[in-house]
N, C-alpha and C positions, 0 to 999 in steps of 0.2 A: 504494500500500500504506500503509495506515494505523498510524502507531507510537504509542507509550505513551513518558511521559518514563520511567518503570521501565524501558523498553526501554535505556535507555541509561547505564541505573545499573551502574558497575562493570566498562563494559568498557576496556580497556584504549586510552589514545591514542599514537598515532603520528607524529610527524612527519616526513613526507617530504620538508622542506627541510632539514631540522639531520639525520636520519638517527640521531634519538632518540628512545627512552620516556620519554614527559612523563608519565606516572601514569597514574591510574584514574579517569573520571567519577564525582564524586560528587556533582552536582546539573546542572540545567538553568534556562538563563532562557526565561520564556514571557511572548510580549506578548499577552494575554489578550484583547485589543481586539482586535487584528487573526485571531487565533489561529495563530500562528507560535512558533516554537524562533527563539527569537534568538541562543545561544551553550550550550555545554557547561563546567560548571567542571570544574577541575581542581586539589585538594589544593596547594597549595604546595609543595615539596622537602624544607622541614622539618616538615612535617605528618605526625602520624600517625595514619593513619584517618582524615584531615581536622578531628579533633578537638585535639589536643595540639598548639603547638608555634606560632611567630609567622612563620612561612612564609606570602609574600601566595597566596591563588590564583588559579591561569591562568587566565584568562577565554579562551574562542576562539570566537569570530563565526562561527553560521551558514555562512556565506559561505565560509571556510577551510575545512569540512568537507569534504575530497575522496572520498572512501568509508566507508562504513557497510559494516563484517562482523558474522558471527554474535558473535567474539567480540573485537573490535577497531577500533578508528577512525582515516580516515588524515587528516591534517591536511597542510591545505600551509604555512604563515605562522601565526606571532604575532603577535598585538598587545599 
């Protein structure tokens, strides 16, 4: 099944090791060359709207993505 980075704009992430809400997708990295989703960002804590505020953001690796829902993402690990 074919997805859009828009697909992933704004759903909510989950981690299933800490058993927290890490925030909301607001961007994607894409290796353009290979054409792959390398990682999902994630706002900082002091972020608001990913706009305001010197909160770093969560970067999470491809790789950690453990499911993809209609309106949600589960993560296993941070890096």
């Amino acid at each position: 099944m074919a997805k859009r980075s828009s697909d992933f704009r704004q759903k909510e992430v989950i981690s299933i090791t800490e058993g927290r809400r890490l925030g909301f997708v607001s961007d994607v990295e894409i290796d353009f060359e290979r054409g792959v989703i390398e990682s999902i960002i994630i706002p900082g804590p002091s972020r608001f709207f990913g706009l305001f505020g010197s909160g770093e953001d969560v970067r999470v690796p491809w790789e950690n993505i453990y499911k993809i829902g209609e309106d949600l993402i589960l993560v296993k690990t941070l890096t």
